[in-house]
N, C-alpha and C positions, 0 to 999 in steps of 0.2 A: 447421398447422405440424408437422414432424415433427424430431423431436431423438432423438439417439443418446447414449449414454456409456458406458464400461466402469467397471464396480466390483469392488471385492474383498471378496470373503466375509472379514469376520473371526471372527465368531464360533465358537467350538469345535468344534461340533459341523455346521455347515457350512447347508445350505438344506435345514434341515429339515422338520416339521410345525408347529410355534409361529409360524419365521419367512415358512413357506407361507402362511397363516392369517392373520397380520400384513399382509401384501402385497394380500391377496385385501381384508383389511379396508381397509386405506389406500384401493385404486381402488373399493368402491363406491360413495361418493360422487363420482367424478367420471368424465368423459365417454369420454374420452380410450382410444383401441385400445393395448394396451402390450404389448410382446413379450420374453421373456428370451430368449435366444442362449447356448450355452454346448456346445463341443466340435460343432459343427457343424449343433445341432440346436435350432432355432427354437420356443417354446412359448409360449402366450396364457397372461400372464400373471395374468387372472382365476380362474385356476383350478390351486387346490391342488393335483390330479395332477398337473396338464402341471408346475406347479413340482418333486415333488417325482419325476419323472421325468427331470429333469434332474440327478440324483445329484450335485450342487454340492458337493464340502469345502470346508474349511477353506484359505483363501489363494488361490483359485479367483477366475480371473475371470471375469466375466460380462457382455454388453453389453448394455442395456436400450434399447429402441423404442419412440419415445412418439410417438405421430401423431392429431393433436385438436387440437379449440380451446381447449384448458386444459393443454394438451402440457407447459409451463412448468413450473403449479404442481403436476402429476403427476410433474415431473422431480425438481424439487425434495424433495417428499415420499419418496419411493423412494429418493433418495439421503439423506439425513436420518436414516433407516431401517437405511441399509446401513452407516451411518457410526456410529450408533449400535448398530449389533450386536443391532438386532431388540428392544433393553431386555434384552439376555442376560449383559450384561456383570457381571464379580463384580466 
């Protein structure tokens, strides 16, 4: 199954190293290839560099690539994450 969705960075300080780190934590337990998109440039999203090479601010959006047999509840979680601002929120 592969799923797509765009989200919006809320959090202040944007896709940084906390919420790099957070992302990389959520997908290792699960199976699923996940990709972040943003300004034209596609990066695996297991991996803290390629996230934070993607220079993401604040109100930034991003479209996430989920392709696996657990694609769903990797969608899910990821967005959960984005919605909740990484647990950044004051």
């Amino acid at each position: 199954m592969k799923l797509t969705r765009k989200v919006k960075i809320k959090n202040s300080l944007g896709l940084h190293t906390r919420p790099a780190a957070t992302i990389v934590k959520i997908l290792q337990p699960l199976k699923s290839s996940v990709f972040f998109t943003h300004k034209q440039e596609t990066v695996n999203a297991r991996s803290i560099m390629s996230l934070l090479m993607l220079a993401a601010s604040r109100n930034t959006q991003i479209e996430i690539i989920v392709e696996g047999e657990d694609a769903e509840i990797t969608m899910n979680q990821l967005v959960i994450a984005f919605e909740q601002e990484f647990g950044e929120k004051a």
